[in-house]
C-alpha positions, 0 to 999 in steps of 0.5 A, spaced: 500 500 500 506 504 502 509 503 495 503 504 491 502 511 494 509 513 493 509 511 486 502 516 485 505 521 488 512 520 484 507 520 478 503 526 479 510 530 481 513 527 473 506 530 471 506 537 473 514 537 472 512 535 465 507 542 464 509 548 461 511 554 465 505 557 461 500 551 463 502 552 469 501 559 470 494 558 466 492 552 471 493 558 477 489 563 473 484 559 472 483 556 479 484 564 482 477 565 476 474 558 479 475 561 487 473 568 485 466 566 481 464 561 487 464 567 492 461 570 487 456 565 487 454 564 495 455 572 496 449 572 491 446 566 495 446 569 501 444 575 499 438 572 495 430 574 497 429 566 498 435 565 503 432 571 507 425 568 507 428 561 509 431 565 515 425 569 517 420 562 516 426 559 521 426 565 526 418 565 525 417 557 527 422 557 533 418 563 536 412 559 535 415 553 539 418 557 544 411 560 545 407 553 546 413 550 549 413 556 555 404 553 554 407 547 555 410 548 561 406 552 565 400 547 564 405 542 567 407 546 573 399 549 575 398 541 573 404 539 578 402 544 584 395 541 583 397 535 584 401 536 590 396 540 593 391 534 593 397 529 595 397 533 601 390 534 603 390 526 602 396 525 607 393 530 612 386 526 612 390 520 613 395 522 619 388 526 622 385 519 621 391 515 624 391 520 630 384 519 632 385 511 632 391 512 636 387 515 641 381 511 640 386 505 642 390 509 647 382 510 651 380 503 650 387 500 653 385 504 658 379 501 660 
């Protein structure tokens, strides 16, 4: 595998070697003409009417599922309150149920 690399890279190297100083020189421009018109293509890209709208749909929509995830979670939170009033009315019947027993007990064992 090492050897196969060596020998691509030894051909490529003989490759560019064999080209002309103008080959090269118009290989270098036409690749500073390729870099510049793609630039030229994402400022227009990035600049475009459509890209802009697709930005303010994405702003919109993460808006809207901030607002109904703030709903959400203040539904939960009333939900969960509520919940835990209950579960604290109940375990304050049952200790107000347990105590009454007790004393009943305790009366009883006296008698």
């Amino acid at each position: 595998m090492r050897h196969a690399l060596i020998v691509s890279f030894a051909i490529a190297a003989l490759s560019v070697a064999a080209c002309s100083k103008s080959e090269q020189s118009d290989a270098g421009e036409n690749a500073k003409a390729a870099a510049a018109k793609i630039g030229e293509a994402t400022k227009e890209v990035a600049t475009s009417p459509e890209i802009k709208a697709v930005g303010q749909d994405i702003k919109e929509g993460a808006a809207e599922a901030g607002a109904v995830a703030k709903d959400a979670l203040a539904t939960a939170g009333t939900e969960l309150k509520e919940g835990a009033d209950k579960a604290g009315d109940k375990a304050s019947q049952a200790a107000a149920t347990a105590d009454a027993k007790i004393d009943r007990a305790a009366a009883d064992a006296r008698n």
